[in-house]
C-alpha positions in Angstrom: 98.4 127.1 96.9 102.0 127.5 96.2 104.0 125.6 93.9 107.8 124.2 93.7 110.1 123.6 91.1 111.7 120.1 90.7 114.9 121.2 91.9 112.9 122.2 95.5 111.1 119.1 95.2 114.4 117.3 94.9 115.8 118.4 97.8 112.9 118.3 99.8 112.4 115.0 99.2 115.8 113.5 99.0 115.6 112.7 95.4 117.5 113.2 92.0 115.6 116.5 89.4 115.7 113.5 86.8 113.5 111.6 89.0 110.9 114.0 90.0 111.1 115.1 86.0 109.8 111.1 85.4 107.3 111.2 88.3 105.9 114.4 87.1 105.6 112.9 83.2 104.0 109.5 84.6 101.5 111.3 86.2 102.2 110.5 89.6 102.7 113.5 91.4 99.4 114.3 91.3 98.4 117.9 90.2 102.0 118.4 88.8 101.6 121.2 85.3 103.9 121.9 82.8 104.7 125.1 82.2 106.3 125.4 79.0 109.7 123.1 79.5 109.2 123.7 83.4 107.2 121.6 85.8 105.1 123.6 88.6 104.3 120.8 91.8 102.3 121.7 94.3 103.7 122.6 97.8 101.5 120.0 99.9 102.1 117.0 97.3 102.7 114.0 98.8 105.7 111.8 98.1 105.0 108.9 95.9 105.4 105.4 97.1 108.5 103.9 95.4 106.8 100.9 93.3 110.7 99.3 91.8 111.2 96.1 92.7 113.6 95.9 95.7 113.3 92.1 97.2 116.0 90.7 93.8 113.0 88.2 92.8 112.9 89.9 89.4 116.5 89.3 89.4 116.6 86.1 90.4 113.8 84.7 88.1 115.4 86.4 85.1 119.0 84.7 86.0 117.0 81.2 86.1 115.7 81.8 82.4 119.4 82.0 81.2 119.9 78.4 82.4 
């Protein structure tokens, strides 16, 4: 099994190094290592599902607090 840095990860997955970094220090890319100040992710790791909030009801419940 070959491994990536976050920088390959990044492209191949259409997302920012600082992003992967985060996913990698959650513990949500699983069987992600550190390597000193370097993360290792495996080559066959699976995407994660993007869990933010997207559908504004956070937003919109917070705004009717202010009231």
């Amino acid at each position: 099994m070959g491994y990536l840095s976050i920088r390959q990860t990044s492209e191949k997955w259409n997302l920012s190094k600082r992003w992967i970094s985060d996913l990698c220090a959650d513990g949500r890319i699983p069987g992600a290592m550190k390597i000193g100040s370097y993360w290792a992710i495996p080559e066959d790791a699976i995407k994660p599902v993007d869990e933010r909030i997207k559908s504004g009801k956070y937003i919109k419940s917070k705004q009717s607090c202010k009231r």
